[in-house]
ZAKOLVO-305072 format. One record per residue: residue in three letters; x, y, z of N, C-alpha, C in turn. Coordinates in steps of 0.001 Angstrom, whole numbers, plus 500000, padded with zeros to 6 digits. Layout:
BEGIN
alaXYZXYZXYZ;...
// end
This chain:
BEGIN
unk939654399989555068939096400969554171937731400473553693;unk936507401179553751935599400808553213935385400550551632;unk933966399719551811934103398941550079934028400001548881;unk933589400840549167932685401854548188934001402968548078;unk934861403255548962936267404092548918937403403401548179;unk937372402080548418938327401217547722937663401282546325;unk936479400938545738936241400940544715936143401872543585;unk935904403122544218936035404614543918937724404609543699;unk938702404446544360940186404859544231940624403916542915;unk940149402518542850940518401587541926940139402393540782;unk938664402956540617938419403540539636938786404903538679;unk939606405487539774940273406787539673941535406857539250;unk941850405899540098943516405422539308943220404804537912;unk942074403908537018942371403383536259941990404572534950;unk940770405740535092941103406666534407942137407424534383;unk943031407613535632944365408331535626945352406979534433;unk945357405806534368945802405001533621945904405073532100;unk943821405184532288943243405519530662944521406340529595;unk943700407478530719944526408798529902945985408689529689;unk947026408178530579948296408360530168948513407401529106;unk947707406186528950947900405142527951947427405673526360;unk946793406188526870945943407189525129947483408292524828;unk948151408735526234948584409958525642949801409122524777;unk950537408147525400951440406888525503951569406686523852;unk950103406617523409949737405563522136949561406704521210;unk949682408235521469949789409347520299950991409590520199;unk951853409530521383953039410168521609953515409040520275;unk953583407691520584954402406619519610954161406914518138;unk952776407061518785952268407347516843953352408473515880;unk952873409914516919953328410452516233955086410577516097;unk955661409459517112957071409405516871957081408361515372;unk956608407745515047956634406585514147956415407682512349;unk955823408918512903955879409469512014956647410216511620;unk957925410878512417958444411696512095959525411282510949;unk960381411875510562961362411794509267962539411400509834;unk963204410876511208963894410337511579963472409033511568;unk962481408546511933962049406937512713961838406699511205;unk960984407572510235960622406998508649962076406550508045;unk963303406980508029964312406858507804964992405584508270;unk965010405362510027965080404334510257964872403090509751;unk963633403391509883962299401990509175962952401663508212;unk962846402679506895963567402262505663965079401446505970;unk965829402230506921967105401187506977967387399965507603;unk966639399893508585966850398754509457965765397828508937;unk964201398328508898963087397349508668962412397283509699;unk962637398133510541961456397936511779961504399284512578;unk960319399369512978960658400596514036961701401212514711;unk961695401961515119962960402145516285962255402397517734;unk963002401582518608962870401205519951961979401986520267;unk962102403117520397961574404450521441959969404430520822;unk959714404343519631958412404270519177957721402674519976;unk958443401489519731957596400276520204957654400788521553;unk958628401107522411957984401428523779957347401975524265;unk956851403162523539956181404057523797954515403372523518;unk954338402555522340953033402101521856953201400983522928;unk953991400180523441953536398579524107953222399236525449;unk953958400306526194953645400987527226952288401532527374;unk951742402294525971950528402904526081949715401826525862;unk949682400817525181948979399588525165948414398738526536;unk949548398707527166949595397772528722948737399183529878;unk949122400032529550948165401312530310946959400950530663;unk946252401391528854945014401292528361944408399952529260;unk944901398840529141944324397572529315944395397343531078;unk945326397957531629945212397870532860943708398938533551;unk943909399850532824942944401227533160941820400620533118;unk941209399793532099939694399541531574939753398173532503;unk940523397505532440940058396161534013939746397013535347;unk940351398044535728939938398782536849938906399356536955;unk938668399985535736937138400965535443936206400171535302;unk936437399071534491934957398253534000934763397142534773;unk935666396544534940935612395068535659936314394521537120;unk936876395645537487937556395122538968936165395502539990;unk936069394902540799934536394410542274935403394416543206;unk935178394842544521935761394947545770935278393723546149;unk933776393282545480932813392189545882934148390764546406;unk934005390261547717934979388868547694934305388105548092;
// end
């Protein structure tokens, strides 16, 4: 595969990354807000699961997406 096609696809996939990691990191948010998880919190003392996975998932996204977009080189 040429250099400039490989580098183009790396880059396409890592905005396809971006975006699901942004959507990832509202979705948690706004689970962390609702009146079930607030309830939780109060009883247990910590989040509930489905919110941290949702934010460490959209977290690890984000960070994979922007090494692809900004800093991955076909250059070897």
């Amino acid at each position: 595969m040429p250099a400039k096609v490989n580098q183009a696809m790396h880059k396409i996939i890592g905005v396809i990354l971006l975006v699901v990691g942004v959507f990832l990191l509202i979705r948690g948010h706004d689970l962390s807000r609702s009146f079930v998880s607030q309830v939780k919190n109060l009883a247990v003392g910590s989040p509930p699961d489905k919110v941290t996975q949702y934010c460490l998932a959209g977290a690890i996204c984000c960070a994979v997406g922007l090494v692809l977009v900004f800093f991955w080189s076909s250059k070897k």
